[in-house]
C-alpha positions as CSV (number, residue, x, y, z in Angstrom):
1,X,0.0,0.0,0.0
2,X,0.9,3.5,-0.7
3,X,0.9,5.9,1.8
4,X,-0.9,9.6,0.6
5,X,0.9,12.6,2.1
6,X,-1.9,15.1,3.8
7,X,-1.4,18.3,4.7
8,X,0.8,21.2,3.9
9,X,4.3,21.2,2.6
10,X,6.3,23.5,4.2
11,X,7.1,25.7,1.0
12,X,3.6,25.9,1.1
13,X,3.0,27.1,4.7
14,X,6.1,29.8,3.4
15,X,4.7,30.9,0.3
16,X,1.0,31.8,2.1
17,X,3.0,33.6,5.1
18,X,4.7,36.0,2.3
19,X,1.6,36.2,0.6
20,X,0.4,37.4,4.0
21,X,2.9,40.1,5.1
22,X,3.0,41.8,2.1
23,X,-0.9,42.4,2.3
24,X,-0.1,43.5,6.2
25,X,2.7,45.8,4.9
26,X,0.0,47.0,1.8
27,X,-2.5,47.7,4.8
28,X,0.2,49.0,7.0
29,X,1.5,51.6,4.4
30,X,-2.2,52.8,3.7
31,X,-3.2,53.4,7.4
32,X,0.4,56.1,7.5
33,X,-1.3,57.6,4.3
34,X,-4.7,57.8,5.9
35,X,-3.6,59.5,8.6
36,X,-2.8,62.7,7.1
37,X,-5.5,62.9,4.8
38,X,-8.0,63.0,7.7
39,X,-6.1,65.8,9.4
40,X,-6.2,68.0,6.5
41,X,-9.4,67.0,5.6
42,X,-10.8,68.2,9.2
43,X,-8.6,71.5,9.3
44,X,-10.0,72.0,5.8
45,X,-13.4,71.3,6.8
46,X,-13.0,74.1,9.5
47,X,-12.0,76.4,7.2
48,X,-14.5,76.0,5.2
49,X,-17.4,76.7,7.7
50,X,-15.5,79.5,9.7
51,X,-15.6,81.1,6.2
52,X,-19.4,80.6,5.2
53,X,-19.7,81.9,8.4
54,X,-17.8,84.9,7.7
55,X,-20.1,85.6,4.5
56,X,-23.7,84.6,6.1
57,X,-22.7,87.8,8.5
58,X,-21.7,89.8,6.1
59,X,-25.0,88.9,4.0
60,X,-26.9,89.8,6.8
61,X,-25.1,92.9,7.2
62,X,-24.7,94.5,3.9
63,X,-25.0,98.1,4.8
64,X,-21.4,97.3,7.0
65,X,-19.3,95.9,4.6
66,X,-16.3,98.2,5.5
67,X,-16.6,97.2,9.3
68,X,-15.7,93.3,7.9
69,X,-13.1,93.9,6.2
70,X,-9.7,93.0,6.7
71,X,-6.6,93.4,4.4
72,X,-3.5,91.1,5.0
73,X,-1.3,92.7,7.7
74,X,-4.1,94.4,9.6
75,X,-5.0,93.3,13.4
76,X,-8.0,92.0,13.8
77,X,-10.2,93.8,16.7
78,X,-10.2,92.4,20.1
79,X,-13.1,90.1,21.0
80,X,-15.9,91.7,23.4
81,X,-16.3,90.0,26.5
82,X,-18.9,87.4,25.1
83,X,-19.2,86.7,22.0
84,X,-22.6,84.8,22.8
85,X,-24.9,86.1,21.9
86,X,-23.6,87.4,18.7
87,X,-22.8,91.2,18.8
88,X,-25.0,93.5,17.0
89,X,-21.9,95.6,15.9
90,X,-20.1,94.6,12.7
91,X,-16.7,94.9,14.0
92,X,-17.3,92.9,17.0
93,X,-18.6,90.0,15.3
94,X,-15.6,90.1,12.7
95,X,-13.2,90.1,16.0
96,X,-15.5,87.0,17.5
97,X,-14.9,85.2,14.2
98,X,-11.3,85.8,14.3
99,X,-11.6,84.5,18.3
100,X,-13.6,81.4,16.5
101,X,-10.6,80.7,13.8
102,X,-8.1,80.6,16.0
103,X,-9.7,78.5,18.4
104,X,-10.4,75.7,15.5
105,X,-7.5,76.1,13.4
106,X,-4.2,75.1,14.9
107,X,-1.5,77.8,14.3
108,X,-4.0,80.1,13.1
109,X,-3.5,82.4,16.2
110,X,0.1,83.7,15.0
111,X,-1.2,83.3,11.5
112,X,-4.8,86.3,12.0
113,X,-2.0,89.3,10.8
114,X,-0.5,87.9,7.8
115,X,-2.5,84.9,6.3
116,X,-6.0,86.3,7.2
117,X,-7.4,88.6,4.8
118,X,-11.5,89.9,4.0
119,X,-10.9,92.0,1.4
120,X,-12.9,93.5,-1.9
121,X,-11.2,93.1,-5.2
122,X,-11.5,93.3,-8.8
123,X,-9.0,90.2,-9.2
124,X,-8.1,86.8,-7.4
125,X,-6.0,86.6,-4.9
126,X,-3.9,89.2,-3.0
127,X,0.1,88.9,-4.6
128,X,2.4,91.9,-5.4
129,X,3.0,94.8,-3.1
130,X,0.5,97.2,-4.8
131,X,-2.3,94.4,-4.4
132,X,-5.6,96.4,-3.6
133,X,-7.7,95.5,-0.7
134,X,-10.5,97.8,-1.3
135,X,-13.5,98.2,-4.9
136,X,-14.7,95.5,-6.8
137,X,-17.7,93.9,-6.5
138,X,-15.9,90.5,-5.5
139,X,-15.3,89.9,-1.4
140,X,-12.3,87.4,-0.9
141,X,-11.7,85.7,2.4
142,X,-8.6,83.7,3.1
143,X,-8.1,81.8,6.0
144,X,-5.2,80.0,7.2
145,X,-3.4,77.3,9.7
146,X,-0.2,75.3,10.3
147,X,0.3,71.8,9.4
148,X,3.1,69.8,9.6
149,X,5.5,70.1,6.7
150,X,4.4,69.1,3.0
151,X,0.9,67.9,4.5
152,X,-1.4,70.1,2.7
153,X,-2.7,68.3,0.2
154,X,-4.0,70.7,-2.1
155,X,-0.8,72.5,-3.0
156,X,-1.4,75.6,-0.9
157,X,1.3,75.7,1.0
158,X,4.0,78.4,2.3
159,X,6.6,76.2,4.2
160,X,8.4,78.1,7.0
161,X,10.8,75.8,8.8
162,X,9.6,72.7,10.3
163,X,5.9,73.4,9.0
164,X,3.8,74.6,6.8
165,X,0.7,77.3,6.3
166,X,-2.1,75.8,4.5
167,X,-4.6,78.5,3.1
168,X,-8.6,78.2,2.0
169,X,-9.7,81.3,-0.1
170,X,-13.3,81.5,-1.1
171,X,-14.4,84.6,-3.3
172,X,-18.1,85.1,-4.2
173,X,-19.8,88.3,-5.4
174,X,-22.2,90.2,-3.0
């Protein structure tokens, strides 16, 4: 009689463990991707509801358009004491909203001077040293935060050092 081998071989047992690590190392290398999309994916997210925030009170304001704006550079006004309920006054509400964004947005706080602007203009975007912050029927808000370096995905970024500042612009006419 001839006796039938059952079982696995152990090239077999080998072959299925390789086949097995390198779908643990596939997995492995997708969570260390994942992670930094979802970061910049909730900072983004932020940024894009402090910002329809920004424009629902200026909507509802229209008549003080000049108290919300902001040109890059500027200080924002200090927060009232409460900021709930929201302040009748234009100003005060821009200076809550600033209070909001850098309470959401990490880095944003040292970033409210040179990386935040409200601003009318003819014309995208703020570059150049004679860029005009005022006419136009256009208002452009930019926000901005710090993320670690070469993690904003979009291809906004400034790097300074060890980091970098992601921005969100939205323009819309009034």
């Amino acid at each position: 009689m001839i006796r039938t081998q059952s079982g696995f071989s152990m090239i077999e047992v080998l072959v299925s463990v390789v086949l097995i690590c390198v779908g643990l190392l596939g997995i492995a290398a997708l969570q260390s991707k994942a992670v930094p999309f979802t970061q910049d994916s909730v900072q983004r997210n932020a940024a894009i509801m402090l910002s329809n925030d920004l424009l629902e009170l200026v909507r509802s304001h229209p008549d003080a358009l000049a108290d919300y704006l902001k040109a890059p550079g500027d200080d924002f006004a200090s927060a009232p004491d409460s900021c709930l309920p929201t302040p009748a006054a234009a100003a005060d509400q821009l200076a809550c909203w600033a209070a909001q964004a850098s309470a959401l947005l990490p880095g944003a706080a040292d970033l409210l001077n040179g990386s935040f602007y409200v601003c009318r203009n003819a014309t995208p975007g703020l570059t150049g040293a004679t860029a005009s912050c005022t006419g136009g029927d256009y208002l452009e808000i930019q926000v901005a935060w710090s993320a670690p370096l070469d993690s904003c995905l979009d291809g906004t970024t400034t790097s300074s050092g060890t980091s970098s500042i992601c921005t969100y612009r939205v323009r819309t006419r009034l």
